[in-house]
C-alpha positions as CSV (number, residue, x, y, z in Angstrom):
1,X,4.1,2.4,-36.2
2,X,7.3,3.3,-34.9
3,X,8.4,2.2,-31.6
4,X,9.2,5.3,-29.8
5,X,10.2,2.8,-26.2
6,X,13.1,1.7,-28.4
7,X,14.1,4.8,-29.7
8,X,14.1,6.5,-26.3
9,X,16.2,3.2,-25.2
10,X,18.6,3.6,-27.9
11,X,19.3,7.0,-26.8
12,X,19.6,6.6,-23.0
13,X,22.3,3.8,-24.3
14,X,24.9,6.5,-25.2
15,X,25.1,7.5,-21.3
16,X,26.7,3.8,-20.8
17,X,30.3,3.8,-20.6
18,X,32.3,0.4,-20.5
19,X,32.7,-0.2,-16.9
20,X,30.1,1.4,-15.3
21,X,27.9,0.4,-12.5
22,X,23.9,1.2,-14.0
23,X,20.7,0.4,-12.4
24,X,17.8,-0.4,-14.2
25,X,14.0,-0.6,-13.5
26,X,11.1,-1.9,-14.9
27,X,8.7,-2.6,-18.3
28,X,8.9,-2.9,-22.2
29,X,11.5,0.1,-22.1
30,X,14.0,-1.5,-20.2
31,X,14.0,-4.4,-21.8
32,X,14.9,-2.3,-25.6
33,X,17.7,-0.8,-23.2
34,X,19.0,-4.8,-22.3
35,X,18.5,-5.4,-26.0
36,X,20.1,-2.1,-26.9
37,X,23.3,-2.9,-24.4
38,X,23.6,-6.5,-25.9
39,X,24.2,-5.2,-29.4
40,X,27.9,-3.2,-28.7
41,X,30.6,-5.8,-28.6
42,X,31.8,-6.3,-25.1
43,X,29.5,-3.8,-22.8
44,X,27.6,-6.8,-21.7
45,X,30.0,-8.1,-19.7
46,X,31.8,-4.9,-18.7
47,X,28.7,-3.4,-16.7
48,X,27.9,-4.2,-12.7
49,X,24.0,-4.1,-13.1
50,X,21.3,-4.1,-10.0
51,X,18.0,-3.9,-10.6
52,X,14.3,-3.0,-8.5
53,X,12.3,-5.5,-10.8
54,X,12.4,-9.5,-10.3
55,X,11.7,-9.5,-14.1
56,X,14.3,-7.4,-15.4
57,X,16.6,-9.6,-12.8
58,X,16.0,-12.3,-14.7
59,X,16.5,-10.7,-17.9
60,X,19.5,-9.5,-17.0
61,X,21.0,-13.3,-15.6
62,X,19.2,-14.9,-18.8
63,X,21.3,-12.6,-21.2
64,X,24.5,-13.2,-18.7
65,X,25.1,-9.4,-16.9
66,X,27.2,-9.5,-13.9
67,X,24.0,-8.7,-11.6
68,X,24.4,-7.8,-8.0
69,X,22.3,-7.1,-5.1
70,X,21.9,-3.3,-4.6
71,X,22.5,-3.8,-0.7
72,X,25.9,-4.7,-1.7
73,X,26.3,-1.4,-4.0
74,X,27.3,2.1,-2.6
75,X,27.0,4.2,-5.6
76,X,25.7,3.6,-9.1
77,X,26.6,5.6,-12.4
78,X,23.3,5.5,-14.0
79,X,19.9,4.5,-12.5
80,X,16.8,4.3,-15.9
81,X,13.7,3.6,-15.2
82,X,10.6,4.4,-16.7
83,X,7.1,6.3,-15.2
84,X,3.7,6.5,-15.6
85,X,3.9,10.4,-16.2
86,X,7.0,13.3,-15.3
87,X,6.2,16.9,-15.3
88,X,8.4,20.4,-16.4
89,X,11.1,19.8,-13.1
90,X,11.0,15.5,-14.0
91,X,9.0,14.7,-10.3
92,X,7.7,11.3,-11.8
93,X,4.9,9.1,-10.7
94,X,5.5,5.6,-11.0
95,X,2.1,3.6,-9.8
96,X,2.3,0.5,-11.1
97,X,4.8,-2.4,-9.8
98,X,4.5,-1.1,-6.2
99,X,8.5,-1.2,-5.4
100,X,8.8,1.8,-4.8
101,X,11.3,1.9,-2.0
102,X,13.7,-0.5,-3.9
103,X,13.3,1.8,-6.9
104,X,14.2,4.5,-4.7
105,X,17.2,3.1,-3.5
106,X,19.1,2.5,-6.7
107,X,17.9,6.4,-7.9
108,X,19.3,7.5,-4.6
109,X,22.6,5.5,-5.0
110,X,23.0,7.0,-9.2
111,X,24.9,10.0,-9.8
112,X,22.6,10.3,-13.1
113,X,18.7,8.8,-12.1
114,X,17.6,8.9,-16.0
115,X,14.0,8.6,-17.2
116,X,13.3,6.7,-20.6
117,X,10.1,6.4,-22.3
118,X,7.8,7.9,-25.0
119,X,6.9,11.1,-25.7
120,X,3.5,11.0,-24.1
121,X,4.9,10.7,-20.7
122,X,5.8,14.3,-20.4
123,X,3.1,16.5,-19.0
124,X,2.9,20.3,-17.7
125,X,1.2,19.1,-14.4
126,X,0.6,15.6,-13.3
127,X,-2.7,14.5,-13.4
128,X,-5.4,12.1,-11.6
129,X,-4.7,9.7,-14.6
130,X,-2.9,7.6,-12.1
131,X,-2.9,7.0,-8.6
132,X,-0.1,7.6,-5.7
133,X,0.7,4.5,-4.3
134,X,1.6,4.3,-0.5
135,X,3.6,1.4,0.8
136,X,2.1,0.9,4.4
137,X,2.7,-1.1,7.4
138,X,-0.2,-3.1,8.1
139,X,-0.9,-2.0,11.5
140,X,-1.0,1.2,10.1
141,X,-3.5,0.8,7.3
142,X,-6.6,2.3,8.6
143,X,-4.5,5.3,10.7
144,X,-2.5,6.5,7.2
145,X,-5.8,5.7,5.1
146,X,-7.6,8.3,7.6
147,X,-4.9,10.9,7.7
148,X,-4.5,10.8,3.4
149,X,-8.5,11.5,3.4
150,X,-7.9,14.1,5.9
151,X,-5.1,16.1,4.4
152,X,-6.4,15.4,0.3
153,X,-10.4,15.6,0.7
154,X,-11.7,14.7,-1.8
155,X,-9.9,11.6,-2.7
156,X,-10.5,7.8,-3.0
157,X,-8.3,5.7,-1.1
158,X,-8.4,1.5,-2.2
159,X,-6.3,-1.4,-0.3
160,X,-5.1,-3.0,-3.9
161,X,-6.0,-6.7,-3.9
162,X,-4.9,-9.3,-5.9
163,X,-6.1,-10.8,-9.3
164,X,-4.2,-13.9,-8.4
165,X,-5.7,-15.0,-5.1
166,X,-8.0,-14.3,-2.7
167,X,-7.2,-11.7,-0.8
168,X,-4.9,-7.8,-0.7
169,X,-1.5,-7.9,-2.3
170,X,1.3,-8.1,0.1
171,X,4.7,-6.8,-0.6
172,X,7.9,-8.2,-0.6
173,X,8.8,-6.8,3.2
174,X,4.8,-7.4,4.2
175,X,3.7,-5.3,3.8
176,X,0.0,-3.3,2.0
177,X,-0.7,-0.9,-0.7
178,X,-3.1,1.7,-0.8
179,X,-4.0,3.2,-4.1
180,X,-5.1,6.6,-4.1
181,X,-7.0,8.4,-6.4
182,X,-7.3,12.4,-6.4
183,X,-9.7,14.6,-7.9
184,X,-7.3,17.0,-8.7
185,X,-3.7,16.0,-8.3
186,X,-1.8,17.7,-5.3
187,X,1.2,20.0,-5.3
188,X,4.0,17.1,-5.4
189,X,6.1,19.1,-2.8
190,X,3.5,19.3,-0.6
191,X,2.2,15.7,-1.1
192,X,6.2,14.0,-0.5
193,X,6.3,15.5,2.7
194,X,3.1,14.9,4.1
195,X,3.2,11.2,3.0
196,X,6.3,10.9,4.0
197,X,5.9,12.0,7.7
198,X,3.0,9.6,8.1
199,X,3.9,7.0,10.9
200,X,3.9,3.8,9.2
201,X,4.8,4.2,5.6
202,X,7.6,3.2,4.1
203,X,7.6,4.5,0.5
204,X,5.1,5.7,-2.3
205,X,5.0,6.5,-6.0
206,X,5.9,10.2,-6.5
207,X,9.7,10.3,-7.3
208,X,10.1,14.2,-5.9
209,X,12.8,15.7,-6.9
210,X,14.9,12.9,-7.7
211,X,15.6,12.6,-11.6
212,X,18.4,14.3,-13.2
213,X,17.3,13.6,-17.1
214,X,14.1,12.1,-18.9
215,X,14.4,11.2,-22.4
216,X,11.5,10.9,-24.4
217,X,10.9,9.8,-27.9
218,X,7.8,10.7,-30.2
219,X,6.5,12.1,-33.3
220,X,8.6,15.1,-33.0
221,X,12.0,13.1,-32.3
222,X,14.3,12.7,-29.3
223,X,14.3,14.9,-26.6
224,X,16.2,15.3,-23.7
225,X,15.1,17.2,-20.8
226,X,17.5,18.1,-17.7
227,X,16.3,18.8,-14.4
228,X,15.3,22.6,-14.2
């Protein structure tokens, strides 16, 4: 079965000029894109690379990238990452790692925030498949938990917890997360800006109108789709 990851991956690769300063998230696709980046003589060690993800970090120092620290990075050329879905203007929802606001920053600092993934990834409207993810202080966990049931009745809102110890997951900065689950998904605009105003949260998983391209791969072939 073909691998539709790599061939995305391969494709996004023709972005990346010797030189250039890229960011790069998380998952399977990303690592085809290192693979893909270590096959043309000399871009390895050309590129400045940051990266949201502690795994692809690694990746990265492993296969010997010049990796920096996106607080010491004003601007990036490229930023890929991939999503859990993307719809017709590319607003993405990315639920899973729950780095959001690191993610965030490196598609902020790209002059090209890129999408790579398979085909299946592209829907008309997101759906309920996944949840939005909200990054929350944690003495503001029961206040935002009330205010998200208030604003997006019906809806089921869950403090993840961990599979590897007792206890809720804590972020990097803290920090909780609260998985929500919608019975019909919201209209994105509307659901950035009322998340966003809520006292205490620092980030969440819908990328609003932040990604410039997606490329997809899939049974029909390679498409690129720019931001409408």
């Amino acid at each position: 079965m073909p691998d539709y990851k790599q061939q995305a991956a391969q494709e996004a690769i023709k972005f990346i000029q010797p030189g250039s300063a890229i960011g790069l998230g998380a998952g399977s696709t990303m690592t085809h894109l290192i693979n893909a980046i270590r096959s043309i003589p000399n871009l390895t060690q050309s590129l400045t690379v940051a990266s949201s993800s502690f795994a692809t970090r690694q990746t990265l120092l492993r296969e010997g990238f010049n990796v920096k620290e996106s607080g010491w990075l004003a601007r990036l050329d490229y930023y890929f990452d991939g999503c859990d879905q993307f719809d017709w203007r590319l607003t993405a929802l990315k639920s899973g790692g729950g780095v959001h606001a690191a993610e965030k920053v490196l598609a902020a600092m790209a002059n090209q925030f890129i999408l790579v993934g398979d085909a299946a990834k592209r829907v008309d409207k997101l759906t309920n498949t996944y949840p939005l993810v909200v990054e929350v202080i944690p003495e503001a966990l029961a206040y935002v938990s009330a205010r998200l049931k208030e604003y997006f009745n019906p809806i089921r809102s869950e403090l993840r917890l961990s599979d590897k110890k007792d206890g809720a997951v804590i972020t990097e900065r803290g920090n909780f997360l609260i998985d929500n689950w919608f019975e019909n998904f919201p209209e994105p605009g509307i659901l950035n800006d009322r998340v966003t105003s809520l006292a205490g949260v620092l980030e969440h998983s819908l990328f609003f109108n932040m990604a410039h391209k997606a490329i997809t791969a899939g049974p029909d072939g390679i498409v690129v789709y720019t931001k409408p």
